[in-house]
C-alpha positions as CSV (number, residue, x, y, z in Angstrom):
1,X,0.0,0.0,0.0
2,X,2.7,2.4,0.7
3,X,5.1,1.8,-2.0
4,X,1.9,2.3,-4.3
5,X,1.0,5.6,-2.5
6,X,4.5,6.5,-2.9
7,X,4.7,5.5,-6.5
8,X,1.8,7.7,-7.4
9,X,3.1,10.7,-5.8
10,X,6.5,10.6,-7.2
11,X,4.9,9.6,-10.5
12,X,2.9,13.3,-10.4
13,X,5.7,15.0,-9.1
14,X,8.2,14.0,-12.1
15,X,5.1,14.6,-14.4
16,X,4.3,18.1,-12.9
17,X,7.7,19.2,-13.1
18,X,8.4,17.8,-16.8
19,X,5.0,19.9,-18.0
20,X,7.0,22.6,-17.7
21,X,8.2,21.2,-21.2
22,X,5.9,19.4,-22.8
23,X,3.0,20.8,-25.5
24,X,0.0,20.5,-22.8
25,X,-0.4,23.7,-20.6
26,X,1.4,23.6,-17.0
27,X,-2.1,23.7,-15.7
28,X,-3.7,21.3,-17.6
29,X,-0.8,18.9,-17.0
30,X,-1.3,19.4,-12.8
31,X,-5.1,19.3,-13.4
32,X,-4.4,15.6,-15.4
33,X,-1.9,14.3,-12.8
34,X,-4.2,15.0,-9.6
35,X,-6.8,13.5,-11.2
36,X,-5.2,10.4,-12.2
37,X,-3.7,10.5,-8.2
38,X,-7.4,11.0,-6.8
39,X,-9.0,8.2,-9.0
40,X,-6.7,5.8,-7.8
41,X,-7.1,6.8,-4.1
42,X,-10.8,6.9,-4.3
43,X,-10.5,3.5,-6.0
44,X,-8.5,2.1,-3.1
45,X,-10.6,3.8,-0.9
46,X,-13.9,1.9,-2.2
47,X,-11.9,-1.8,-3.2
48,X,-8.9,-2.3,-1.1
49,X,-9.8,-5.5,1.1
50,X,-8.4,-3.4,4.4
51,X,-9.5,-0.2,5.5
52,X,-7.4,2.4,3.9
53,X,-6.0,5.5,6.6
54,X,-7.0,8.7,4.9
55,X,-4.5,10.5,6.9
56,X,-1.4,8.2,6.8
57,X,-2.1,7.3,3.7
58,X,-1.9,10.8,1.9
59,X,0.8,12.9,4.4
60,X,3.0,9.3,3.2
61,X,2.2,10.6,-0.3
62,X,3.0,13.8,0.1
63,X,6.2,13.2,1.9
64,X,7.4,10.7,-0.8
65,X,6.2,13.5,-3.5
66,X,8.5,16.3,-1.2
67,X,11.5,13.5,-1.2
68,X,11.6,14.1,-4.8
69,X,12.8,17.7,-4.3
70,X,15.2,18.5,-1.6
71,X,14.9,17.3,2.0
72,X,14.4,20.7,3.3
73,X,10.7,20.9,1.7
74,X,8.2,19.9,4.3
75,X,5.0,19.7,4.9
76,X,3.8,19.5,8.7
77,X,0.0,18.6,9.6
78,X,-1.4,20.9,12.4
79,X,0.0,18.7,15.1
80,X,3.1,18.3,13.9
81,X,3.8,22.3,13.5
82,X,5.6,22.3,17.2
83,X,9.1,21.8,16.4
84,X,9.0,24.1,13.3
85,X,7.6,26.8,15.4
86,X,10.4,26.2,18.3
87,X,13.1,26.6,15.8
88,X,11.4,30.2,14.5
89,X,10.5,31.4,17.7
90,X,13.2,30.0,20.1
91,X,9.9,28.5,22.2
92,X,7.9,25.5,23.3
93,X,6.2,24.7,26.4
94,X,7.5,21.9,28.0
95,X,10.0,20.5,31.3
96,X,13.6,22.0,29.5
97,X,15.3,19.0,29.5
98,X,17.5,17.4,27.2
99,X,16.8,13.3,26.9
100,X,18.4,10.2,24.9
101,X,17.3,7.1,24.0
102,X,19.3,4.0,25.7
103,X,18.1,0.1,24.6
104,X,14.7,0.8,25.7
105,X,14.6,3.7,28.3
106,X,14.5,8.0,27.6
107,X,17.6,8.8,29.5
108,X,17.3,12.1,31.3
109,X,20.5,13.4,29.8
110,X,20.9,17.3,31.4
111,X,17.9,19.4,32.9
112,X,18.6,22.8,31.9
113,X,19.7,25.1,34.1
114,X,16.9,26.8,35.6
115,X,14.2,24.6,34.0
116,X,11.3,23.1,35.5
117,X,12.5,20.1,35.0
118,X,15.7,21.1,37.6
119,X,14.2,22.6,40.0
120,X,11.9,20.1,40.5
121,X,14.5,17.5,40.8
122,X,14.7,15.7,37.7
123,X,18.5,14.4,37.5
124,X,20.5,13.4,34.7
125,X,20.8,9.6,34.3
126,X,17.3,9.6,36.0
127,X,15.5,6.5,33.3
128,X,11.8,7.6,32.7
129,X,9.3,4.3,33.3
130,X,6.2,6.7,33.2
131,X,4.6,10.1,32.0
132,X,1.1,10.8,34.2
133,X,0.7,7.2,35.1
134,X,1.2,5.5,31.7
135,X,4.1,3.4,30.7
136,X,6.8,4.5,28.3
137,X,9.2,2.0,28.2
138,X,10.2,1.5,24.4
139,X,8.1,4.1,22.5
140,X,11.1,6.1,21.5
141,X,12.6,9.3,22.8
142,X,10.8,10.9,20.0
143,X,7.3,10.3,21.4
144,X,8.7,10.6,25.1
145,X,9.6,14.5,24.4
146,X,6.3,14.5,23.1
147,X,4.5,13.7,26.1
148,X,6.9,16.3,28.6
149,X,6.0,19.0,26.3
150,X,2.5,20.9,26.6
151,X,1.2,23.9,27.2
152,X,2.6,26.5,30.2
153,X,1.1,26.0,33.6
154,X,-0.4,22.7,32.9
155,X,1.8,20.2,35.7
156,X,3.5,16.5,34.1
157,X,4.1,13.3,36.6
158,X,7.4,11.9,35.4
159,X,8.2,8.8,37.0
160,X,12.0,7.4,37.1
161,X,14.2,5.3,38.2
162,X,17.0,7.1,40.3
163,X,20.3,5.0,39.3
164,X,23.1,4.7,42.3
165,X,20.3,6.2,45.3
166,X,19.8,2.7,46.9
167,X,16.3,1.6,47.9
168,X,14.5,4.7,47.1
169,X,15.3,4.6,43.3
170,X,11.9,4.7,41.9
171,X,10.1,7.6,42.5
172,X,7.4,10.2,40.8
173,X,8.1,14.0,40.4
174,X,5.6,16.5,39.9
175,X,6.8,19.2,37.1
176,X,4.8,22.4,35.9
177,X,5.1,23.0,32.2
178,X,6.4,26.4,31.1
179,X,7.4,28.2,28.4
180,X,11.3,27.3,27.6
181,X,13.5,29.5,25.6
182,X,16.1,27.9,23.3
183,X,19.0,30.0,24.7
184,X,20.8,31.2,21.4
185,X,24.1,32.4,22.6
186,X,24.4,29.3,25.9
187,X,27.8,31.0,26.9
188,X,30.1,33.8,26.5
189,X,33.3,34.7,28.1
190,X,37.3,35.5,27.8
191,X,39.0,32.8,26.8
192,X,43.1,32.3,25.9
193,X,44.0,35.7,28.2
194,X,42.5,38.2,25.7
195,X,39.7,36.8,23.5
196,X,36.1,37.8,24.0
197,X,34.2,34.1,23.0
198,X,30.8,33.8,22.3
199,X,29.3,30.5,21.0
200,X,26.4,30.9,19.0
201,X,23.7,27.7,18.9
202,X,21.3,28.7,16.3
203,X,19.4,32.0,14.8
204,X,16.0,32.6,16.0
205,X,14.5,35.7,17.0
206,X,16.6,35.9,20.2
207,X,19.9,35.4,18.5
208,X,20.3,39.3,17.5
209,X,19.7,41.0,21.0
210,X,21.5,38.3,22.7
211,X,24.7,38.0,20.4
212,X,25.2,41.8,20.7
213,X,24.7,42.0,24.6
214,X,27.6,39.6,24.7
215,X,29.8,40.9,22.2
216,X,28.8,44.6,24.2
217,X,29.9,43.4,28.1
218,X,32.8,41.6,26.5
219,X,34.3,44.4,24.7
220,X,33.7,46.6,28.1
221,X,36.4,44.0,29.6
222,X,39.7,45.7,29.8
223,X,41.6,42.2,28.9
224,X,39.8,41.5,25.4
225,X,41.3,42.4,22.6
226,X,39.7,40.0,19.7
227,X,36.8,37.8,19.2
228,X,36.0,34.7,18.3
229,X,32.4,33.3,17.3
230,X,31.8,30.1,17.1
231,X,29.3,28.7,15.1
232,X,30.6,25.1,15.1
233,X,27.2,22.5,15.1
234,X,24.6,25.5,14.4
235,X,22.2,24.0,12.0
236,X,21.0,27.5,11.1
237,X,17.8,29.0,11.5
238,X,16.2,32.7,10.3
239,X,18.2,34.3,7.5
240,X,16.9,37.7,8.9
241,X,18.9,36.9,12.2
242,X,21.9,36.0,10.6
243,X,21.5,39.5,8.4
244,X,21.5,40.8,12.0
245,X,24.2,39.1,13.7
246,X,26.8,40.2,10.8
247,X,25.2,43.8,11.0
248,X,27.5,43.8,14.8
249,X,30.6,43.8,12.6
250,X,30.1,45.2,9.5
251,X,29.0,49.3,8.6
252,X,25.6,49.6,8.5
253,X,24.2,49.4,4.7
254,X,26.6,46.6,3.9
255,X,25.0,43.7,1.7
256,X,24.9,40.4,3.3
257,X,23.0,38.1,1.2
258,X,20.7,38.0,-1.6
259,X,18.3,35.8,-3.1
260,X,16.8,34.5,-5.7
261,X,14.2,32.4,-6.9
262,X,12.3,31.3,-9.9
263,X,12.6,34.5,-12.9
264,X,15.2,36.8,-13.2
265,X,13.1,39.3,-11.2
266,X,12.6,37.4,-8.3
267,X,15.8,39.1,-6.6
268,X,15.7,40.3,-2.8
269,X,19.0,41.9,-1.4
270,X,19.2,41.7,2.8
271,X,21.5,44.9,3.7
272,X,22.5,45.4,7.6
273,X,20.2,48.0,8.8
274,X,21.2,48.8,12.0
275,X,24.5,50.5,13.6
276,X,27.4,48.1,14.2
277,X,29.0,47.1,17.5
278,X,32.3,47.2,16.3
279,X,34.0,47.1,12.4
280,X,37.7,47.0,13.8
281,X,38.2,44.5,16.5
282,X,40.1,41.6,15.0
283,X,37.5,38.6,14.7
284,X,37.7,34.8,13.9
285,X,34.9,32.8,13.2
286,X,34.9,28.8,13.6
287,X,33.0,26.3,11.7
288,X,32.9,22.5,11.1
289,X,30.5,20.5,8.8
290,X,27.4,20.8,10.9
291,X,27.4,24.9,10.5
292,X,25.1,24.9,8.1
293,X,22.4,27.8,6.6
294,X,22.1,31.0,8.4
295,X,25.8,29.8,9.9
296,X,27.2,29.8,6.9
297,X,25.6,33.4,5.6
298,X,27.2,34.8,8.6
299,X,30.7,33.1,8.3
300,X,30.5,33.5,4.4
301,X,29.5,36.8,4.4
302,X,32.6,38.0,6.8
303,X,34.8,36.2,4.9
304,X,33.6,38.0,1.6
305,X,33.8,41.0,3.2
306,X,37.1,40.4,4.5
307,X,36.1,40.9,8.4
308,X,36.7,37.9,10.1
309,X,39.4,34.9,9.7
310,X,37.5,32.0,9.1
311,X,38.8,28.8,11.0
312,X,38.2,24.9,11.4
313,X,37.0,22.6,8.6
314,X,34.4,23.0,5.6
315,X,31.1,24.0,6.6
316,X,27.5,21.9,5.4
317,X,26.7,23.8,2.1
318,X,23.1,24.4,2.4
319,X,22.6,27.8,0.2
320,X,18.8,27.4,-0.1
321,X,16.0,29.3,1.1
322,X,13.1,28.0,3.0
323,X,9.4,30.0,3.5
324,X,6.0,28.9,5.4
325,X,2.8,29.2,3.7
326,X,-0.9,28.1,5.1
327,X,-2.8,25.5,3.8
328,X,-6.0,23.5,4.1
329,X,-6.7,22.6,7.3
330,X,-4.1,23.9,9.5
331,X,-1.2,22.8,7.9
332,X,2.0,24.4,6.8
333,X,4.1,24.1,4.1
334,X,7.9,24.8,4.3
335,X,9.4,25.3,0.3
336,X,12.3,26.2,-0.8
337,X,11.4,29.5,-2.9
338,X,15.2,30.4,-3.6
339,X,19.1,30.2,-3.6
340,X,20.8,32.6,-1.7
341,X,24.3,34.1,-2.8
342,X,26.6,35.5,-0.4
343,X,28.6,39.2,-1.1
344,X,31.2,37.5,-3.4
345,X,28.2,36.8,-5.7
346,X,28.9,33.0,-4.8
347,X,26.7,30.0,-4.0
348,X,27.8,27.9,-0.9
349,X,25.1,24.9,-2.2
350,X,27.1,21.9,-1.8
351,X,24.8,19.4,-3.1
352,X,22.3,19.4,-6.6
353,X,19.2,17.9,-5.4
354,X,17.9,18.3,-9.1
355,X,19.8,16.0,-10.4
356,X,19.7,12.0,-8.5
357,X,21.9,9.1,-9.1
358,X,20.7,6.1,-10.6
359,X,20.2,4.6,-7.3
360,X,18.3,7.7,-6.3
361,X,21.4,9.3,-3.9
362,X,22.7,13.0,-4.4
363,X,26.2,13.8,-3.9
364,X,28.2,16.9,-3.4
365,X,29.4,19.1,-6.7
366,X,32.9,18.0,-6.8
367,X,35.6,19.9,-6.6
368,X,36.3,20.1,-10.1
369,X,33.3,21.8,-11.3
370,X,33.5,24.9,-8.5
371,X,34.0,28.2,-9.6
372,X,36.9,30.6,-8.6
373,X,34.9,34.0,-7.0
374,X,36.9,37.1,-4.8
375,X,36.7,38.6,-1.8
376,X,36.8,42.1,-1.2
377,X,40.1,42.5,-1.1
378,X,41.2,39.8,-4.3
379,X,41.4,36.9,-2.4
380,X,40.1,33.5,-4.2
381,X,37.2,32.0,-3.0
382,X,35.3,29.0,-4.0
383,X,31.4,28.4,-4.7
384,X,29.3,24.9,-4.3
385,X,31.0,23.4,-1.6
386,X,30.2,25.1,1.8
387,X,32.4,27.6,3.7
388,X,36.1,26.9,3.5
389,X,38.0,28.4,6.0
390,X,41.1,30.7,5.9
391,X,42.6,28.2,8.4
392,X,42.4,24.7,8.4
393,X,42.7,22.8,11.3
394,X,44.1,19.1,11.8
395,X,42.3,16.7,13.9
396,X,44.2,13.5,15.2
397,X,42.5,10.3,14.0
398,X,39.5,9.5,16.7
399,X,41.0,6.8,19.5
400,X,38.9,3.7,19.6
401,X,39.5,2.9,23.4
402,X,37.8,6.9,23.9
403,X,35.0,6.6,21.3
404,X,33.8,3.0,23.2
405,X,33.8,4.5,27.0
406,X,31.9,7.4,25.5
407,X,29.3,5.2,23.3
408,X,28.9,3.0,25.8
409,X,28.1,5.8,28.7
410,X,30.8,4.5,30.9
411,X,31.9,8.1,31.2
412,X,28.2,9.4,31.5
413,X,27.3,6.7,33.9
414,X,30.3,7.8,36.0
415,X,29.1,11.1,36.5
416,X,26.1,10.5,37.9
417,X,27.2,8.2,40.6
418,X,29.7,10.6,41.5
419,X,27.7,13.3,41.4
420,X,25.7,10.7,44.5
421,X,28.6,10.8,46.5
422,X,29.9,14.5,46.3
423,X,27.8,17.4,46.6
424,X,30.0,20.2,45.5
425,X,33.2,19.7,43.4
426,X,35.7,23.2,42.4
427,X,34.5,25.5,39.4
428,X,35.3,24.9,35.7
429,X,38.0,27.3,35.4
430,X,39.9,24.8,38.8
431,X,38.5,21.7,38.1
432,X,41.0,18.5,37.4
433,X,40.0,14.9,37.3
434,X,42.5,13.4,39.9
435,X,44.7,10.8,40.2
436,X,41.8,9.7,42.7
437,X,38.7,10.0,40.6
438,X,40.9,8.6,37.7
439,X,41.6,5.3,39.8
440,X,37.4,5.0,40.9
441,X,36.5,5.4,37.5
442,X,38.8,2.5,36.3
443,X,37.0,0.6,39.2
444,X,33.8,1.4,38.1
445,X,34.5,-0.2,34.3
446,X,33.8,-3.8,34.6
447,X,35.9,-5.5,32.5
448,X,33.7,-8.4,30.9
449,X,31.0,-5.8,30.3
450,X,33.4,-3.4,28.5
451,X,33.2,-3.7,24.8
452,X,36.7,-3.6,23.1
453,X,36.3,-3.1,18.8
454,X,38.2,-6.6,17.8
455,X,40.0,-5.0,14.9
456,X,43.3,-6.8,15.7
457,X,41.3,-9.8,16.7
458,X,40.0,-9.9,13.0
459,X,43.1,-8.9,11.1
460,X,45.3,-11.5,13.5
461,X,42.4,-14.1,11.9
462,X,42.7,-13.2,8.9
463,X,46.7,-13.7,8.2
464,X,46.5,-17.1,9.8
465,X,44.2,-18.0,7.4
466,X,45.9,-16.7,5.0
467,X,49.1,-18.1,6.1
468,X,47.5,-21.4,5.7
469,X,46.1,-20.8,3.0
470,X,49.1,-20.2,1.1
471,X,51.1,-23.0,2.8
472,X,53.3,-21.6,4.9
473,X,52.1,-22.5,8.1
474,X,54.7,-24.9,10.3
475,X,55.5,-24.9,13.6
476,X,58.3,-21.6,13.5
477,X,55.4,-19.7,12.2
478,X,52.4,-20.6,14.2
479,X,54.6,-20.1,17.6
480,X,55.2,-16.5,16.1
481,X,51.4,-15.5,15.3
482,X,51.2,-16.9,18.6
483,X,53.6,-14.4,20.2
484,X,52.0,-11.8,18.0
485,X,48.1,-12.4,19.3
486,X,49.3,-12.6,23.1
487,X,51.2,-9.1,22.2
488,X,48.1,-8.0,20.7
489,X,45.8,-9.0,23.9
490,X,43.6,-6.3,25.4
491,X,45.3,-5.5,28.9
492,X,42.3,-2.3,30.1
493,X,44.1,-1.5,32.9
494,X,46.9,-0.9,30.9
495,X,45.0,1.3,27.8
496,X,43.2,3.4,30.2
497,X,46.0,4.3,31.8
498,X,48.0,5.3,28.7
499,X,44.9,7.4,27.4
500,X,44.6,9.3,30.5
501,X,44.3,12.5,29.4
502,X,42.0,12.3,26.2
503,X,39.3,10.1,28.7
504,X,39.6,12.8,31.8
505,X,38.7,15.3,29.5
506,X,35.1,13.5,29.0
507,X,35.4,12.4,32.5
508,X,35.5,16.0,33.5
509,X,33.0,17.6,31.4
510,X,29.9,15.0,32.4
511,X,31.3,15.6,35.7
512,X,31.1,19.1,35.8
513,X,27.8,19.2,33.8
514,X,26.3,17.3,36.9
515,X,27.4,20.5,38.7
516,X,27.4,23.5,36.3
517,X,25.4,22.2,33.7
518,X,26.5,23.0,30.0
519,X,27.9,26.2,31.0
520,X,30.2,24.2,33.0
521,X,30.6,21.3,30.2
522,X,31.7,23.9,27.2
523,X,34.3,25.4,30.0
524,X,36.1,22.0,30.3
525,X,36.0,21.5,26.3
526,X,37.4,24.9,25.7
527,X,40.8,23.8,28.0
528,X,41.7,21.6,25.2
529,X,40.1,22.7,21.6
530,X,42.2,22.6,18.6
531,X,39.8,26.2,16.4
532,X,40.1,27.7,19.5
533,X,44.1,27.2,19.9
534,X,44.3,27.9,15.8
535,X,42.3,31.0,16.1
536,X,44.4,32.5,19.0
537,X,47.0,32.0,17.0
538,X,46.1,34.1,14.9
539,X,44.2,36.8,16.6
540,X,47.4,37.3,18.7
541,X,49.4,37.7,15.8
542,X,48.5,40.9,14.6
543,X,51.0,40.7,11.2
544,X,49.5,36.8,10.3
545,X,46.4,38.1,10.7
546,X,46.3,41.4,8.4
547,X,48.0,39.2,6.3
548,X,45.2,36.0,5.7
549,X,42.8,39.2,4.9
550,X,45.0,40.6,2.6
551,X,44.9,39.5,-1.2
């Protein structure tokens, strides 16, 4: 049924969009295809042996018909509208808590500080078994945020169980719903000696007002003398805010962004409006591959513009621009009506969604087929592949030992049973995990629960087989594969000892999140981040600085 639904949809989508062409009218060719499409549904409607979902059945239709386009064209029934409306607004009613899914269980991850859902005790770690009396055990985190969030004043029973608190583990707390702002700029402060840092989480209507009160006290501290905003992970958001947010740095008048949509008229140029903060205070921006949209109009734009030193890695690539429209019954619409094209005159799109692989996959315009553009000043500049930056920084390759104590909440889990056992712990800026705390948390790994990757395991397999494949297997040889594999042999005490310091920075920052929630958690991570070092670098090197924003 849903393959068939989906079939017909797509089917009048590529038909629609190849009327364009063809000798019947665009109209006529629409009028045709929904026809056809409502013949068949009304047939299935009045023949199919099983009852046929009206609703399902057609928002699957329309969603397989959106597919066809670009993933960022949505359409959202009137009680799915909620999340869209968050992201615009910065808003929702609901506890403030961050959750993850774990085998079966919503997690409570970190209360927010300030929340409802802290202040009424919630903890992180706490596993949720009900919401107002009703199981929720394996329904998915998805539909569990669903039930916490509701409208302001109305109160949610949130039953957990408390992990490390002995016999009273299980137990129900009361919350009162409110209305929760999405914090936009979730810290700010001087970093490296002399930098004024603000990190900036995604562009709603807050992001302007908050982003310049920051940048405002921190340029009133005697000690900063650069900035650095980092837009690392921000999805995006309002193209008006991020209009905004570069209007802090840049005279006012100064063109942003344009865009343009279907017809060579359809043209709308976004020029900052409003007096700037500051137009001369050196400033680096840093991005990775999740800055995407209104991130990358910002960090684009500076760059063009020859403002800011761009550092990190090469941004998403999403230059296209998404509008809301009503329809029937409640519902929205979210299209994307145009491209938009940064002040170099370039295109940041990283990916052509009009044009599919045979097995129905997009992939990113290569390299090869970008086009060279210019800064302000002359300096080269590429389009269709995101945001490069003006520095590039080298990660090391991820350690193995590190990414299984994270995946596996060992670290996570850690944390919350020492949080049990100690009620305050020194601030962010003092905090160290001790030789102490080290030693407890290599008691509190099990070793036949902890889950080594068996790389050398399969590789050591592999050559013997090999080995005897090709005949070479005797006695000399096998007591030297045998030498090899017990060299080889996972000894834990041993690995976690020699990757100290990469696991006590996790250690510390879900420790100190128990504490000092994220506030506390970005602290720790800022001690030891590679864009932050590179962009010190060069904000503290006057000369190497002029000098990247120089042709």
């Amino acid at each position: 049924m849903r393959k068939l639904l989906i079939a017909i949809a797509a089917g009048a989508a590529v038909a629609g969009v190849a009327a364009t062409g063809a000798t019947r009218s665009p109209k006529g060719e629409i009028s045709r295809n929904l026809d056809i499409f409502a013949s068949v549904y009304k047939a299935l409607q009045t023949s199919y042996v099983d009852t046929v979902d009206a609703e399902k059945s057609i928002n699957t239709a329309i969603s397989a018909m959106l597919d066809e386009i670009d993933p960022y064209t949505e359409y959202f029934p009137e009680k799915e509208q909620e999340e869209l409306l968050t992201i615009s607004t910065g808003e929702y009613g609901g506890i403030g808590s961050y959750i993850q899914q774990r085998d079966s269980f919503t997690i409570i991850s970190e209360p927010r500080e300030g929340s409802p859902a802290q202040r009424a005790g919630l903890l992180p770690g706490d596993k949720i078994l009900m919401i107002d009396g009703d199981s929720v055990k394996g329904i998915g985190s998805d539909k569990v945020s669903k039930r916490l969030k509701g409208q302001a004043g109305t109160e949610v029973k949130v039953t957990v169980i408390r992990p490390y608190s002995g016999a009273d583990s299980v137990r129900t707390i009361a919350v009162t719903r409110e209305k929760i702002e999405v914090d936009p700029v979730p810290y700010y402060g001087v970093q490296r000696g002399d930098i004024g840092y603000i990190q900036l989480v995604t562009f709603n209507e807050k992001t302007y007002e908050k982003t310049r009160d920051a940048l405002r006290e921190l340029k009133a501290d005697p000690r900063v003398k650069s900035i650095v905003l980092d837009l690392r992970g921000n999805g995006g958001g309002l193209l008006e805010s991020a209009v905004k947010v570069a209007s802090l740095f840049v005279p006012k008048g100064t063109e942003v962004v344009r865009t343009r949509g279907r017809g060579l008229l359809n043209e709308k140029i976004y020029k900052t409006t409003t007096k700037p903060v500051d137009t001369e205070i050196p400033l680096a921006v840093l991005v990775n591959s999740s800055s995407a949209s209104a991130a990358e109009i910002v960090s684009g734009a500076l760059q063009d513009l020859d403002r800011a030193v761009i550092v990190g890695e090469r941004s998403f690539g999403k230059g296209l621009v998404q509008s809301t429209s009503q329809i029937p019954y409640n519902g929205l619409l979210k299209v994307t009506i145009a491209k938009y094209y940064i002040p170099s005159g370039r295109l940041i799109q990283a990916i052509d969604y009009s044009h599919r692989n045979p097995d129905g996959s997009v992939a990113r315009i290569p390299d090869s087929l970008t086009t060279v553009w210019h800064t302000r000043a002359g300096r080269e500049v590429r389009d269709g592949g995101g945001i490069t930056p003006d520095v590039k920084v080298e990660y090391p390759e991820g350690n193995r030992l590190v990414y299984n104590i994270v995946r596996d909440n060992w670290s996570f889990d850690f944390a919350t049973r020492y949080a049990t056992k100690h009620p305050t712990v020194p601030s962010p800026e003092e905090f160290v995990v001790t030789d102490t705390i080290f030693n407890e948390f290599k008691s509190f790994i099990d070793p036949k629960k902890f889950e080594y990757d068996r790389l050398c395991e399969v590789v050591m397999e592999q050559l013997e087989k090999a080995v005897k494949n090709e005949g070479y297997m005797n006695e000399k040889v096998q007591a030297q594969l045998d030498t090899l594999k017990a060299s080889l042999r996972h000894d834990l005490d041993h690995d976690l000892d020699l990757n100290r310091e990469l696991i006590s920075r996790y250690l510390a920052g879900d420790i100190l999140q128990r504490y000092y929630f994220s506030r506390g958690a970005t602290i720790e991570a800022l001690k030891h981040d590679q864009d932050l070092d590179s962009a010190a670098a060069v904000l503290q090197a006057p000369a190497r600085y002029k000098g990247i924003l120089k042709k």
